[in-house]
Legacy VTK file of the C-alpha trace (Angstrom):
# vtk DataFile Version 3.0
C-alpha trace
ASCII
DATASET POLYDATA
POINTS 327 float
106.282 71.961 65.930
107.688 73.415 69.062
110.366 71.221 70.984
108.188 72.014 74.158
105.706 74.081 76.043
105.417 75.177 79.463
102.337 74.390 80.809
100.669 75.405 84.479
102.848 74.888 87.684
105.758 74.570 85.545
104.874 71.489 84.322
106.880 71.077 80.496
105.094 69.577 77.988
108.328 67.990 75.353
106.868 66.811 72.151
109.371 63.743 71.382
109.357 62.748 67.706
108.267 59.758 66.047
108.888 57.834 63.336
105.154 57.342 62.587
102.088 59.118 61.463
101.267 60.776 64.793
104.164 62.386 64.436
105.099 63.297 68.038
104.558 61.556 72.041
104.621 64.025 74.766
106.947 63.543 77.692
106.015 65.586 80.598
109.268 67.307 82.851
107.359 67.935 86.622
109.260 70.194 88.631
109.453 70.055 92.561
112.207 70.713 95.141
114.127 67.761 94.615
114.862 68.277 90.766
112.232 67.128 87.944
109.820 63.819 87.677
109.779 63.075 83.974
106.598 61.083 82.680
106.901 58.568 78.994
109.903 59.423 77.354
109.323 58.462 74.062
111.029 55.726 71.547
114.234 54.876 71.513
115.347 56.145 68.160
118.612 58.895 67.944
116.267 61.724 66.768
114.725 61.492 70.092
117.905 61.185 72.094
118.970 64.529 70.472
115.672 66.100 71.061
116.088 65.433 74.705
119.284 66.492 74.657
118.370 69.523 73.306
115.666 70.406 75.487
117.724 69.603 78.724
120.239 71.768 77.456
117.549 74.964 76.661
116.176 74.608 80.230
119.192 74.385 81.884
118.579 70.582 83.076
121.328 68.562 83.991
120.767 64.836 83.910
121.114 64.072 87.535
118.421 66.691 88.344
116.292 63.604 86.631
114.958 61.837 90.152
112.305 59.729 88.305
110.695 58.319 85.179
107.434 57.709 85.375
105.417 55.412 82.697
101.811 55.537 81.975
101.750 52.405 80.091
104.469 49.606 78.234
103.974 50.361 74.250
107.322 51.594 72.807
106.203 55.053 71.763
106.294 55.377 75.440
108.513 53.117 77.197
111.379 52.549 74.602
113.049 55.320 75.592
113.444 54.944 79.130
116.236 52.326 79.374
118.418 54.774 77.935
116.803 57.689 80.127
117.521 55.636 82.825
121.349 55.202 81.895
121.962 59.100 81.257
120.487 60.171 84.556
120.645 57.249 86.703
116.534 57.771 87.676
114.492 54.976 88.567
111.742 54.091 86.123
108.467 53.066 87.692
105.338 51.443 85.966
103.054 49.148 86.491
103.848 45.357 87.213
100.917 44.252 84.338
103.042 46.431 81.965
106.334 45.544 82.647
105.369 41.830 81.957
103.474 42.699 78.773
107.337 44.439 77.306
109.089 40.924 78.652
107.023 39.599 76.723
107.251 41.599 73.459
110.544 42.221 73.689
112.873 40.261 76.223
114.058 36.206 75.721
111.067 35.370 74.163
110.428 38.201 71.607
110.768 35.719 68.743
108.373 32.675 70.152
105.907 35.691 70.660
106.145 37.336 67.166
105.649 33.545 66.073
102.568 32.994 68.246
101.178 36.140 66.782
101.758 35.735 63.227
100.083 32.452 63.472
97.075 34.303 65.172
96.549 36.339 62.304
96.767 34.361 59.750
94.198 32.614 61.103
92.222 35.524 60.886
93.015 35.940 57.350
96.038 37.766 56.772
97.166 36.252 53.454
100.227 34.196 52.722
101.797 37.201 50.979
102.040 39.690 53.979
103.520 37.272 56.584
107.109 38.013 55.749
106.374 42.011 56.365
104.539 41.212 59.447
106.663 39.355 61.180
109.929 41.613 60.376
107.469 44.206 61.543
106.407 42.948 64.974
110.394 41.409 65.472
111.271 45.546 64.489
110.679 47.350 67.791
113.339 45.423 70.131
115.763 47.787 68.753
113.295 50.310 69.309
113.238 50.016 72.878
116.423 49.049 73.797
118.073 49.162 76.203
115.405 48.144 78.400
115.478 49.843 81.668
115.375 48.312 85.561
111.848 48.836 86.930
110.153 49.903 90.168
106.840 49.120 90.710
103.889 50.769 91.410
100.320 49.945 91.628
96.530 51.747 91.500
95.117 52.368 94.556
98.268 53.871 95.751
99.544 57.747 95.908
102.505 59.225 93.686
103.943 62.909 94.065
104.035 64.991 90.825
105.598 68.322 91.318
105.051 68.126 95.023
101.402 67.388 94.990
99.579 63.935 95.849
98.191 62.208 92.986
95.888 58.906 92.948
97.278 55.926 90.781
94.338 54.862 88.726
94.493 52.056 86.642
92.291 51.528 82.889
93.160 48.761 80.641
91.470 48.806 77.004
94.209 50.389 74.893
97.144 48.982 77.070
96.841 46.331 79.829
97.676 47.874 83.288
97.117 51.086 81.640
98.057 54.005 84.276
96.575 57.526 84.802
97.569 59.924 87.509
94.604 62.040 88.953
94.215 65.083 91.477
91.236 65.687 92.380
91.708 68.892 94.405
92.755 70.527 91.405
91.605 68.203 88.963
94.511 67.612 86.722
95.011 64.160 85.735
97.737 62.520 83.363
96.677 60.132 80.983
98.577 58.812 78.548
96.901 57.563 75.601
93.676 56.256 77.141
91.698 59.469 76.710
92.976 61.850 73.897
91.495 64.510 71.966
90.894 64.249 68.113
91.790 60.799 67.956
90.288 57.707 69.274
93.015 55.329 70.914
93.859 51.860 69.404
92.030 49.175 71.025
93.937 46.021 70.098
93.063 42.311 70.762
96.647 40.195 71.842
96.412 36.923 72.256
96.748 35.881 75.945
95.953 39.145 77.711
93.190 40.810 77.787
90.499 38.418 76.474
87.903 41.609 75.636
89.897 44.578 75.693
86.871 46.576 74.023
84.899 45.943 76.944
87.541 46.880 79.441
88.381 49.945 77.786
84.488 50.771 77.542
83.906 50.051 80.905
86.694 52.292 81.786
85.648 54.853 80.359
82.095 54.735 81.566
84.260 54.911 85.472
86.339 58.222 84.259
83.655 60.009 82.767
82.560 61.028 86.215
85.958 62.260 87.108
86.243 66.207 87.978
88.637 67.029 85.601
89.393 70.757 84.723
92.775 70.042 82.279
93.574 66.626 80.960
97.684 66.085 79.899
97.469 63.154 76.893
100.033 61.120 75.431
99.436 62.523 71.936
98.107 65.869 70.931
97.868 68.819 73.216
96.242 69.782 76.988
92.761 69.386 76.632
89.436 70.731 79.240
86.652 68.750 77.577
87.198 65.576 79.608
83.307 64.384 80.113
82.317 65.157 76.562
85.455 63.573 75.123
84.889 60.588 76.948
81.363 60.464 75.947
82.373 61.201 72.026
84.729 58.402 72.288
81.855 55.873 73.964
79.922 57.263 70.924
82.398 56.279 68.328
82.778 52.548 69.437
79.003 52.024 69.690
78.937 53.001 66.052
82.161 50.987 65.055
80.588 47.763 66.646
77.003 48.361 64.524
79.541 48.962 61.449
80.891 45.600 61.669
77.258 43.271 62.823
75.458 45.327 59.877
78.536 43.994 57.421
78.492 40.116 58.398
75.365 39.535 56.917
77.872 37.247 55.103
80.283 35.674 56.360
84.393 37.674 56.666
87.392 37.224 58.084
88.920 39.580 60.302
91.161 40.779 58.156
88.662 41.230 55.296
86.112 43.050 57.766
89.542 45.163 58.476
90.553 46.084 54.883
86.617 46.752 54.282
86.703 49.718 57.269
90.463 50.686 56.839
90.877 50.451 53.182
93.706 49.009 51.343
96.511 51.897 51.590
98.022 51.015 55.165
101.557 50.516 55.869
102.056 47.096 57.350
102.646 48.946 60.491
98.860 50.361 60.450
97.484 47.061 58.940
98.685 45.423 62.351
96.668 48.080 64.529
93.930 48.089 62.417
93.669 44.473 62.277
94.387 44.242 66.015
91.539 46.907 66.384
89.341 45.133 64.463
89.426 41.738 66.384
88.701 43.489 69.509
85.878 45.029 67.893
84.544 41.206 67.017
85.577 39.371 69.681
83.158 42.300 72.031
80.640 41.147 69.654
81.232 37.656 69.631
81.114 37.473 73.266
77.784 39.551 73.207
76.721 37.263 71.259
75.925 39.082 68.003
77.948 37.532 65.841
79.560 33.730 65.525
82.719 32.682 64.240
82.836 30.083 62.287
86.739 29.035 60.899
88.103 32.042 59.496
85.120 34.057 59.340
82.248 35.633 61.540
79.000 36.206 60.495
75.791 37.201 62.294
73.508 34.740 64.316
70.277 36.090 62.727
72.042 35.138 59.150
71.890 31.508 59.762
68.823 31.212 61.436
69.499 30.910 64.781
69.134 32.781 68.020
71.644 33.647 70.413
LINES 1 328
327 0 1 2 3 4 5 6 7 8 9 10 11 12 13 14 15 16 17 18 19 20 21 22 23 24 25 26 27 28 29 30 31 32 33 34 35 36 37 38 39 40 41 42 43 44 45 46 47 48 49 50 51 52 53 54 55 56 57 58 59 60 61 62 63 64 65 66 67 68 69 70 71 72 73 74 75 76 77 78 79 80 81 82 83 84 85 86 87 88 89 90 91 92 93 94 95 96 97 98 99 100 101 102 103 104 105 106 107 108 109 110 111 112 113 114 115 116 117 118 119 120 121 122 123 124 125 126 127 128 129 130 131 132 133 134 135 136 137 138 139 140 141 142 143 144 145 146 147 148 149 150 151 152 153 154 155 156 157 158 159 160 161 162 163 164 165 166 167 168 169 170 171 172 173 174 175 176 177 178 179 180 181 182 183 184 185 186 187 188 189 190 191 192 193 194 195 196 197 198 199 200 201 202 203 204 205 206 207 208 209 210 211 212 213 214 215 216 217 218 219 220 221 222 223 224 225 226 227 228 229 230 231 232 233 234 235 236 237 238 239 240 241 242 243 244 245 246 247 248 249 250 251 252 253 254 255 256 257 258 259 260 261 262 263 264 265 266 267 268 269 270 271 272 273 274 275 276 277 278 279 280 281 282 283 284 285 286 287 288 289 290 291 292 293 294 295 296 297 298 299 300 301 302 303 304 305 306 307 308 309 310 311 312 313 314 315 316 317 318 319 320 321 322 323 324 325 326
């Protein structure tokens, strides 16, 4: 794997590792003529502080040249990093307001009642008895992970910010993160964004308590409103620069439909979420997968629940047509 790539107009893509199965995030380093904009850092572990390191010292980058970070959304893989970014080169960090409060929540005072509240929400899903230890140590694990946390300017959609010199539209698509930020120019139709459309792999679409009440359909919706966007090259979070913006968006429209008939053809009896989860995921996941994949699952349900396909009853959910009834 390359440390980074130059892309068009100078634009660097720096693959910044992870400690998880997709391996790498890419940070983006925007030149213009008052130094470079760098877009989602990364995680804050010290593999990726060398990497950095490293790459500012190949290209010649001093850390003041930094002027800004720019974040297209709050999970860790993306914003953990930037506190300390934000120490080393004395850049303000921008990002949307929604996703500032969603790492304050995660991760500041309250991280603990929070972890609580949602270790309680899945095991009322199902998650047995025997895996609420390793969940919550897992979802108490990433305040290391994105600490320090950084001092935040805001920005919102609707309004303008210059990349590399060049006027971009703040768009905003929730679904896989709430307050979920892309960066679009239509006059030469690049557009940054983040994880919300990426090739190869479909984007986690997790249900939180107290958020988003049906993120599947805001991420669907979303979708169906970008699909229509001009776009001749696409810079994602994960993976590589991709040109097939339309079709991807319509392959990943495609997948969901089928996901949602997966689950309503399975609940001809009645499951848990967590059982309907282990049936589609299998049972090898690291408790750090079983907590996207059950997360993914409930949004999946809930969508249907709220379309009134299924019903839960308890625990479980099971189709209306099963017990007689009609929506």
């Amino acid at each position: 794997m390359d440390a980074f790539t130059e892309r068009e107009q100078g634009v660097i893509q720096v693959r910044a590792p992870l400690p998880f199965p997709l391996r790498w995030i890419n940070g983006y380093l925007i030149p213009d003529n008052k130094g470079w904009l760098l877009i989602d850092p990364g995680l804050h572990t010290a593999e990726a502080e060398q990497h950095w390191q490293a790459v500012f010292a190949e290209l010649s980058i001093r850390p003041q040249d930094v002027h800004s970070i720019v974040l297209t959304h709050h999970h860790p893989d993306h914003y953990g990093l930037a506190g300390w970014m934000q120490q080393m080169t004395s850049a303000p960090v921008l990002m949307a307001e929604k996703g500032y409060a969603q790492t304050q929540r995660m991760w500041g005072a309250g991280h603990r009642e929070n972890a609580g509240a949602m270790l309680d929400f899945y095991s009322g899903h199902g998650l047995p008895a025997s895996l609420e230890a390793d969940m919550s140590g897992h979802l108490l694990g990433f305040v290391e992970l994105v600490s320090p946390q950084p001092e935040v300017r805001y920005i919102q959609p609707g309004e303008s910010l210059e990349l590399g010199g060049e006027t971009y539209q703040i768009l905003e698509a929730s679904g896989h993160a709430y307050g979920h930020l892309l960066f679009y120019r239509a006059a030469s139709g690049v557009i940054f964004c983040g994880d919300h459309v990426m090739p190869h792999i479909s984007p986690n679409v997790s249900y939180l308590p107290g958020v988003d009440e049906n993120p599947l359909d805001s991420f669907l919706k979303s979708l169906e409103q970008l699909q229509s966007l001009s776009v001749r090259v696409a810079y994602p979070g994960h993976r590589d620069p991709f040109i097939n913006w339309s079709e991807r968006i319509g392959q990943l429209l495609h997948h969901h439909q089928q996901r949602l008939q997966w689950f309503e053809e399975r609940l001809l009896e009645p499951m848990s979420a967590y059982e309907s989860c282990r049936a589609l995921f299998g049972d090898r996941l690291s408790i750090h997968q079983l907590r996207f994949a059950l997360s993914e699952t409930l949004a999946h349900l809930i969508f249907l629940e709220k379309s009134r396909k299924i019903k839960r009853c308890g625990e479980t959910y099971i189709q209306y047509q099963r017990q007689g009834e009609t929506p």
